[in-house]
SEDOBA-141955 format. One record per residue (C-alpha): residue number from 0; x, y, z; residue in one letter. Coordinates in pm, 1 decimal, always signed. Example, Ala and Ser with C-alpha at 12.3 -4.5 7.8 and 13.67 -1.06 7.14 Angstrom:
! SEDOBA-141955
PT; 0; +1230.0; -450.0; +780.0; A
PT; 1; +1367.0; -106.0; +714.0; S
This chain:
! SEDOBA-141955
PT; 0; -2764.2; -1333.9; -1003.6; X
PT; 1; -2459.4; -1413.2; -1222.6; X
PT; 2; -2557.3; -1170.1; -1488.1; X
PT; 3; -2566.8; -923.4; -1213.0; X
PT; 4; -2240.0; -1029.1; -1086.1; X
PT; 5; -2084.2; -1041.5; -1457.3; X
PT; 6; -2187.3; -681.5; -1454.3; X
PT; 7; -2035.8; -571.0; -1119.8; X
PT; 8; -1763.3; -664.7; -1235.4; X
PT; 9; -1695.7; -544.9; -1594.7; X
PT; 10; -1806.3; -253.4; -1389.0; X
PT; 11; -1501.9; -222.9; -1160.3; X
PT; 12; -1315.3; -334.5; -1438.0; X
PT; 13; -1349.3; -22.8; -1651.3; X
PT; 14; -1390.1; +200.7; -1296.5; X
PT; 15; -1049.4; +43.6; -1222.8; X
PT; 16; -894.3; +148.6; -1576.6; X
PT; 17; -1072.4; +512.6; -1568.7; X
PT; 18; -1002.2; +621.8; -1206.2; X
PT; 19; -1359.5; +757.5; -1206.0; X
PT; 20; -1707.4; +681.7; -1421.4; X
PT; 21; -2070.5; +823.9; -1372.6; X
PT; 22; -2390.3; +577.6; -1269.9; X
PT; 23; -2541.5; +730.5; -1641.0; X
PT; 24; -2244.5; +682.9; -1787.2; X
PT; 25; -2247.2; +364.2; -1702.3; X
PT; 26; -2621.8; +253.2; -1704.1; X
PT; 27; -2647.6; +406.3; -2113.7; X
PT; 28; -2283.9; +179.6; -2185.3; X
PT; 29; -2458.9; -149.6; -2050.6; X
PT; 30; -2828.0; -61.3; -2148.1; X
PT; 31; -2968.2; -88.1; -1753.2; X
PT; 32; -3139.2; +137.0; -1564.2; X
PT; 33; -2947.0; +414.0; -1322.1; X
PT; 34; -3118.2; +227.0; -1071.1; X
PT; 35; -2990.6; -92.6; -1170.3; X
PT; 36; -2611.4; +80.7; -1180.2; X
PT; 37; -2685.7; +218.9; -835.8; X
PT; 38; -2728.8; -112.1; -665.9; X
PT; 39; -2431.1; -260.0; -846.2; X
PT; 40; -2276.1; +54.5; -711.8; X
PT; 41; -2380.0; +37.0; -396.0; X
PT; 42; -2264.9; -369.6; -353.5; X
PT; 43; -1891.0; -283.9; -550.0; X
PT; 44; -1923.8; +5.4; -251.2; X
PT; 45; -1965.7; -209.7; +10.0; X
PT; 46; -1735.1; -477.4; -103.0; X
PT; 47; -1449.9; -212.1; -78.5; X
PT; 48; -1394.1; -201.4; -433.6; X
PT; 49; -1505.5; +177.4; -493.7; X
PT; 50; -1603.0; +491.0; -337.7; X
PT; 51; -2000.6; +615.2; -465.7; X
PT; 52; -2051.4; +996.2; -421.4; X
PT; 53; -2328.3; +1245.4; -638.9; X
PT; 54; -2368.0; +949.0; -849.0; X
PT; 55; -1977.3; +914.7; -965.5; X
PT; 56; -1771.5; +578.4; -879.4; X
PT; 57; -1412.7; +622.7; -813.0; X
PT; 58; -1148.3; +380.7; -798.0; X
PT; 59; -934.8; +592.7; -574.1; X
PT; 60; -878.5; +425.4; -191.6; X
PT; 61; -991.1; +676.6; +120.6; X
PT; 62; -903.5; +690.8; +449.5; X
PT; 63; -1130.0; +382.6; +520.8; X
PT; 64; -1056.7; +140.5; +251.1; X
PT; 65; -812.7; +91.7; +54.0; X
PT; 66; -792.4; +71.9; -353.0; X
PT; 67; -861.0; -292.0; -532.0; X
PT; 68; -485.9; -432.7; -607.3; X
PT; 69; -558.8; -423.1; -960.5; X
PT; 70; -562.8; -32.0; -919.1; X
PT; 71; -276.4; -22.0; -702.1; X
PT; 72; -50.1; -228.0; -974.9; X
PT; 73; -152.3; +61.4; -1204.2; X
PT; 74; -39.8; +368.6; -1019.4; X
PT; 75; +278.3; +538.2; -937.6; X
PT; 76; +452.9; +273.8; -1158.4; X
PT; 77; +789.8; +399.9; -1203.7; X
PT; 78; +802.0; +582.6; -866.7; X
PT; 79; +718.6; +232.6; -749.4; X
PT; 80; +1044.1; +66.3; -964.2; X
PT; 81; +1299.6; +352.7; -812.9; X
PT; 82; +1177.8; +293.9; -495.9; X
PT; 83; +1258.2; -103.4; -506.3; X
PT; 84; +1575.6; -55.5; -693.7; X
PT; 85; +1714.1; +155.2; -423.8; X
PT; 86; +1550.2; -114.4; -155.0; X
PT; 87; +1771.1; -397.1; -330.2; X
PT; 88; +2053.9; -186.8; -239.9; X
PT; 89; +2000.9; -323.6; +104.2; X
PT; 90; +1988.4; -689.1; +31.2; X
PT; 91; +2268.3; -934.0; +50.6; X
PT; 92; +2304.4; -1306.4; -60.7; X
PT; 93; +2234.1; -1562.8; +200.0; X
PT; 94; +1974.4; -1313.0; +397.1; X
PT; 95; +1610.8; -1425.2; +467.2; X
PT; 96; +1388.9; -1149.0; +376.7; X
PT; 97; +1002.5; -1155.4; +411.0; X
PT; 98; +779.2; -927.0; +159.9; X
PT; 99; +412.5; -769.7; +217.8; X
PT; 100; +174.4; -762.9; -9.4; X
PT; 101; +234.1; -448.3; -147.1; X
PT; 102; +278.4; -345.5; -521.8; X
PT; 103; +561.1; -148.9; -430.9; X
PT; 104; +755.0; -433.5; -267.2; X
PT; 105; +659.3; -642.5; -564.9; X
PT; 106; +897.8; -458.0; -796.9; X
PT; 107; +1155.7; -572.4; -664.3; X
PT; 108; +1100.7; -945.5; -703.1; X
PT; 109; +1272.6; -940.9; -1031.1; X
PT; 110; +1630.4; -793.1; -890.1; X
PT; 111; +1643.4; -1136.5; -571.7; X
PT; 112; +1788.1; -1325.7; -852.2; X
PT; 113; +2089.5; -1108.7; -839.8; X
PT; 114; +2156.6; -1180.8; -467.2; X
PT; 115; +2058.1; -1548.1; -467.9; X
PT; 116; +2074.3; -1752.2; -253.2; X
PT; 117; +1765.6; -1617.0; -82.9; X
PT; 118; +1506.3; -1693.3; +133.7; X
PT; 119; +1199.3; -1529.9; +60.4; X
PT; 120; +897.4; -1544.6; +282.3; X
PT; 121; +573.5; -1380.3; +147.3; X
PT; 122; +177.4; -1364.6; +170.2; X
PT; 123; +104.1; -1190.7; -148.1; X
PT; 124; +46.8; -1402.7; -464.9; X
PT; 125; +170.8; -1224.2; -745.0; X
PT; 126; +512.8; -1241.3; -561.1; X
PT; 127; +487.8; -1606.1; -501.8; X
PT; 128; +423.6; -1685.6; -843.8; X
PT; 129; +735.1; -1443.2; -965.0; X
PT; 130; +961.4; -1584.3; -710.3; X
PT; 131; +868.6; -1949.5; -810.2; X
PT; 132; +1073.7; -1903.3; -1103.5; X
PT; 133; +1403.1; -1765.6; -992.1; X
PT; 134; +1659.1; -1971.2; -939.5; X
PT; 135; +1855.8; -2063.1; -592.3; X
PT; 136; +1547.8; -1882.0; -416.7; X
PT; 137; +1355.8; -2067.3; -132.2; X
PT; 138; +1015.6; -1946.3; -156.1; X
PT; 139; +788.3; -1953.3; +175.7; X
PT; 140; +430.7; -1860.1; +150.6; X
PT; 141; +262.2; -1743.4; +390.7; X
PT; 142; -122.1; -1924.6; +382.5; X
PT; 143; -419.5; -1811.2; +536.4; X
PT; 144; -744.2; -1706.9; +382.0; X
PT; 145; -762.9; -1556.0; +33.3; X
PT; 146; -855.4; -1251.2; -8.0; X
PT; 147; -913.6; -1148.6; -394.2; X
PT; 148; -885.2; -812.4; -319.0; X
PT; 149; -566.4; -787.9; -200.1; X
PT; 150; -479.1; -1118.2; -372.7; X
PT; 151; -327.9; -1252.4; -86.0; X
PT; 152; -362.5; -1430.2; +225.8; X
PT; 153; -450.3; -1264.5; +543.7; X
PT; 154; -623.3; -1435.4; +894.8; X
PT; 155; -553.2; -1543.6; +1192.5; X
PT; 156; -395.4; -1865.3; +1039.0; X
PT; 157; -207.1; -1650.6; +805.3; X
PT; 158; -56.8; -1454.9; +1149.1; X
PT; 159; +41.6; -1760.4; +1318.7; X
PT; 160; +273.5; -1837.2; +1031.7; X
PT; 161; +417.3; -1499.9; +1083.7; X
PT; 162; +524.9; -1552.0; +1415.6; X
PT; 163; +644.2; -1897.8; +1354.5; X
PT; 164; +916.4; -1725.8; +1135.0; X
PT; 165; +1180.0; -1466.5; +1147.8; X
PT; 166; +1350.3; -1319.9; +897.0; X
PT; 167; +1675.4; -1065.1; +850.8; X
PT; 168; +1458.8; -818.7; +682.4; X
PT; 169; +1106.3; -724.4; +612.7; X
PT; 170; +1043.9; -473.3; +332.7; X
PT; 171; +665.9; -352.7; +347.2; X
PT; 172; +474.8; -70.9; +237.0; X
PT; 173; +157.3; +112.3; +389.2; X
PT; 174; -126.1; +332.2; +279.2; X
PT; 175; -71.2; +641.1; +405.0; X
PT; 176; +240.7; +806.3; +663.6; X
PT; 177; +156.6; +1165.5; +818.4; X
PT; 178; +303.8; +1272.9; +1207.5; X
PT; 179; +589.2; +1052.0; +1215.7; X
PT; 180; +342.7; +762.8; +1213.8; X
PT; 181; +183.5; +487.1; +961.8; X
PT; 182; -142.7; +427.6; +890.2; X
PT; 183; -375.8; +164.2; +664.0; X
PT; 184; -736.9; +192.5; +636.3; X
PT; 185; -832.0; -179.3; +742.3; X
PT; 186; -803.7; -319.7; +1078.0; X
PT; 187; -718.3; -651.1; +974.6; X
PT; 188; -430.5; -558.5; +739.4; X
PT; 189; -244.6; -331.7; +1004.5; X
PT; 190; -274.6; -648.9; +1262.3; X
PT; 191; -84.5; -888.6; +966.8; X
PT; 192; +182.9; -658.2; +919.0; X
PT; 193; +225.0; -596.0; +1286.5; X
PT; 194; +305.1; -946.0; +1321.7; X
PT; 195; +525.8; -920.4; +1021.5; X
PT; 196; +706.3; -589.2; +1187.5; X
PT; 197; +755.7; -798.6; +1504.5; X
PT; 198; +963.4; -1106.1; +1311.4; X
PT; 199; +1199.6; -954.5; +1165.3; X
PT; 200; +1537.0; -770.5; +1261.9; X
PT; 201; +1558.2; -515.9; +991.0; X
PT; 202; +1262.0; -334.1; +867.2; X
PT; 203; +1220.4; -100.1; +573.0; X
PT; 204; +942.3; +80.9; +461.9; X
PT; 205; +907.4; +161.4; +143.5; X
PT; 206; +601.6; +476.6; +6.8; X
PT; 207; +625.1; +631.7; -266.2; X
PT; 208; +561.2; +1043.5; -258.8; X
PT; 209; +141.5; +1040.7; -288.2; X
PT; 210; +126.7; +894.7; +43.1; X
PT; 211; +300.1; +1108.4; +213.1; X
PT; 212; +151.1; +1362.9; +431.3; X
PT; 213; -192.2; +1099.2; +435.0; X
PT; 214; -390.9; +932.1; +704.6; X
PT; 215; -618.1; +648.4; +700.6; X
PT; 216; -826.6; +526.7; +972.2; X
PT; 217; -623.5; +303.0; +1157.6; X
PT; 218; -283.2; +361.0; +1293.2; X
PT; 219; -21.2; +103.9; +1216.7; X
PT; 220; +295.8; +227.3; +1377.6; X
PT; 221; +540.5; +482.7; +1484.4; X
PT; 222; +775.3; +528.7; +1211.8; X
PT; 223; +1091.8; +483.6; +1475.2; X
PT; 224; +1014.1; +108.7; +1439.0; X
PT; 225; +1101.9; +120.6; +1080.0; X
PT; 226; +1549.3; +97.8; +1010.8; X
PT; 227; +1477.2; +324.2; +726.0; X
PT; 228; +1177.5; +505.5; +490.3; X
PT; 229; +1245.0; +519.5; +111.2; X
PT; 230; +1066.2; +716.3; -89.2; X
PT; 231; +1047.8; +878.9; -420.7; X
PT; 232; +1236.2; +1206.8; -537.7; X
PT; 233; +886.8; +1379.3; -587.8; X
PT; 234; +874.3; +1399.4; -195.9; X
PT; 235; +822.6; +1745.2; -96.0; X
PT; 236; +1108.2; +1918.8; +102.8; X
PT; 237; +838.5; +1936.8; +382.3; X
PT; 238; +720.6; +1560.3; +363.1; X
PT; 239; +1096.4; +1487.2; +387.9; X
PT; 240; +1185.7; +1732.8; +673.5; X
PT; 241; +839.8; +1559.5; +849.2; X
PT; 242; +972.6; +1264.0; +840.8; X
PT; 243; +1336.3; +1346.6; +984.4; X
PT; 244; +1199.3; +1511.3; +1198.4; X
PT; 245; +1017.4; +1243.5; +1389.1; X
PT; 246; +1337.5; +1067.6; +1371.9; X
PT; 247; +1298.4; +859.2; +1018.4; X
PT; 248; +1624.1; +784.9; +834.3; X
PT; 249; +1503.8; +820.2; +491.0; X
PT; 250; +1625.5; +733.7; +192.3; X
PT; 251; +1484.4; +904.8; -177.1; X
PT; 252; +1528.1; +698.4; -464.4; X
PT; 253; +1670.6; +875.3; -757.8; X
């Protein structure tokens, strides 16, 4: 059973770093069967890891589960960095601002320390353990249940925290924004950052161009909830006029 789990997840590994890899590829690089790479497949699969079709794994997320955060720290990078750069524009020293635990909102971590004193409220655990080092920063972490996919903490307990809080601003991202509306492919991860759209007085979303134009399976909100939507400067002229149109202010990150 651990050899088997060993496997799985070398698998995902290298899935993870190629964006794609076939079940032969695969069963001739760790000297298996394809049958023995199907059922590894087939658990990654249902553990939400990657997407099995014609015997090729993917890495990339559908409209029913989203991609392992070890993908999404890989992609978009510097569409990611303009997008928090422009987002620190809108924080001020003294404000209480709570993250998500998006890779987006991540990048801008590093730029707080400019606006210290902060306090920082957040579930996601690469952020926590960036934010424990800057100075003049109180860090609040948001607890709940891990979940090593996301690494961070989601759950009821998790949502009570939430609403025990409230902070100036919430910066948060989402998988997907099409029809003036937001959408994430898991149930439980649209009901946590409900509860994080509902304490907070400020709210900024923050996508970079690929997920515009996207749905996913659940709807999270109506963009009008969100102050302003910054995105990247690869936006299309439509995806931008979409989202004016249902009455976004949006913001594109140079």
């Amino acid at each position: 059973m651990r050899k088997n789990k060993a496997r799985q997840n070398q698998i995902a590994d290298l899935i993870l770093g190629e964006g794609s890899m076939t079940a032969q590829d695969l069963a001739e690089m760790f000297g298996v069967s394809v049958m023995t790479i199907h059922r590894d497949l087939d658990e990654l699969e249902r553990q939400g890891v990657l997407r099995k079709a014609r015997g090729v794994a993917t890495a990339l997320p559908s409209g029913v589960f989203e991609a392992r955060v070890a993908f999404r720290h890989a992609t978009a990078i510097e569409h990611k960095r303009r997008i928090a750069q422009a987002a620190l524009r809108h924080v001020e020293p003294g404000m209480s601002l709570m993250l998500d635990d998006s890779t987006t909102v991540l990048h801008m971590v590093p730029g707080l320390a400019e606006f210290a004193p902060l306090h920082v409220a957040t579930n996601f655990m690469a952020a926590l353990r960036d934010l424990t080092a800057l100075p003049d920063i109180r860090v609040i972490g948001i607890g709940g249940d891990y979940d090593p996919l996301h690494d961070s903490f989601q759950g009821m307990h998790a949502i009570e925290v939430i609403k025990a809080i409230h902070a100036d601003v919430l910066f948060m991202s989402t998988s997907a924004v099409a029809a003036g509306h937001a959408y994430h492919q898991e149930e439980r991860i649209v009901a946590f950052k409900r509860a994080m759209i509902g304490s907070a007085s400020a709210r900024y979303l923050l996508v970079d161009s690929s997920k515009l134009d996207k749905t996913a399976l659940h709807g999270l909100a109506p963009l009008s909830v969100f102050d302003r939507v910054i995105t990247d400067s690869e936006a299309s002229p439509q995806a931008l006029d979409a989202l004016e149109a249902a009455g976004a202010t949006v913001e594109v990150a140079s």
